[in-house]
C-alpha positions as a Markdown table, in Angstrom:
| # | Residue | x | y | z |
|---|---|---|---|---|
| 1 | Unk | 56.1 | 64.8 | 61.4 |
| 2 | Unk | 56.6 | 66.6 | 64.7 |
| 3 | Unk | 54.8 | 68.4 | 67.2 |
| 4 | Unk | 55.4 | 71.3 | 69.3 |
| 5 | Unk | 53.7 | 74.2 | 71.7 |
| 6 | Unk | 52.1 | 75.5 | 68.6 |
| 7 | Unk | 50.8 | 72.2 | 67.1 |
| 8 | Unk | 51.5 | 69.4 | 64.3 |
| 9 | Unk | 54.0 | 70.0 | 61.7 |
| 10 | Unk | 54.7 | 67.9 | 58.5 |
| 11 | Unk | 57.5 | 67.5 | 56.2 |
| 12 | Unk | 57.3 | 66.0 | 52.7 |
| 13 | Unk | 57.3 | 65.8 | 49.1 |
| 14 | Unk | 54.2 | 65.9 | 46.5 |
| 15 | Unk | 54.8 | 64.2 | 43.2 |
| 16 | Unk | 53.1 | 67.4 | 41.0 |
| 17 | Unk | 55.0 | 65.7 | 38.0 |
| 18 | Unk | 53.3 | 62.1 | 38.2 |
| 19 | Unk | 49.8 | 62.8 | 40.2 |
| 20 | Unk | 47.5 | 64.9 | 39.1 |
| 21 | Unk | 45.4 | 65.4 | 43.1 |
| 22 | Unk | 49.6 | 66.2 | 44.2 |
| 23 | Unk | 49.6 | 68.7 | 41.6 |
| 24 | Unk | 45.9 | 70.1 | 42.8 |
| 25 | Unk | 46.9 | 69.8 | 46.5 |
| 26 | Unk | 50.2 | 71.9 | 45.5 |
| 27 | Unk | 48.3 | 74.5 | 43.6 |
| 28 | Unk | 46.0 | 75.0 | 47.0 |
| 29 | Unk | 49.2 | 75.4 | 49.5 |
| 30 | Unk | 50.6 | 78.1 | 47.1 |
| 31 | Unk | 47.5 | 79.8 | 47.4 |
| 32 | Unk | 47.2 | 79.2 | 51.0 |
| 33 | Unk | 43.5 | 78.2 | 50.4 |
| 34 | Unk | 44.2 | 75.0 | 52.7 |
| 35 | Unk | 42.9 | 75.5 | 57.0 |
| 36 | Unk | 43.5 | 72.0 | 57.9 |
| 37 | Unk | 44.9 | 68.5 | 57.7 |
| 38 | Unk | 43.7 | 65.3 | 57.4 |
| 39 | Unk | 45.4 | 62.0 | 58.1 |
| 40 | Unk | 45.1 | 58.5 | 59.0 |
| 41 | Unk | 46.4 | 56.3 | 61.0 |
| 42 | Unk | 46.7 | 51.8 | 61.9 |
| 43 | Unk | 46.8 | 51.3 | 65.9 |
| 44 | Unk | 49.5 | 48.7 | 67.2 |
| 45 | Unk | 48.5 | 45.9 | 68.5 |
| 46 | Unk | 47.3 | 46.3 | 71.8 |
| 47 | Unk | 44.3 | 45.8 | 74.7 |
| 48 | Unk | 42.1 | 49.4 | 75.6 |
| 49 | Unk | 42.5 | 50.0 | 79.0 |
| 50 | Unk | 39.3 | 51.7 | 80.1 |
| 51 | Unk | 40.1 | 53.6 | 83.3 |
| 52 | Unk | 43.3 | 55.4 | 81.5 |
| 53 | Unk | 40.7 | 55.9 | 77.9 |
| 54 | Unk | 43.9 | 54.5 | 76.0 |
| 55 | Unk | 45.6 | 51.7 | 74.7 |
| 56 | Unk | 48.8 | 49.7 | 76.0 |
């Protein structure tokens, strides 16, 4: 996963062989009928610091 001037780029593999929703995600890219991405993510361990609206 990277990110540049134009926005968020991933890189992987889909299983179509063993996973049927890989397979049905595949099928979608091919037919370029996908407009986003979705993912999810686990914070680090850390304390919210309110004036910056992040975490350290």
């Amino acid at each position: 996963m990277w990110e540049d001037e134009r926005g968020l780029f991933v890189k992987g593999k889909l299983l179509i062989e063993d996973d049927p929703l890989a397979k049905r995600a595949h099928a979608h890219m091919k037919a370029g009928s996908l407009s986003g991405l979705s993912i999810g993510y686990v914070l680090k361990d850390g304390e919210y610091e309110r004036t910056k609206g992040s975490f350290d």
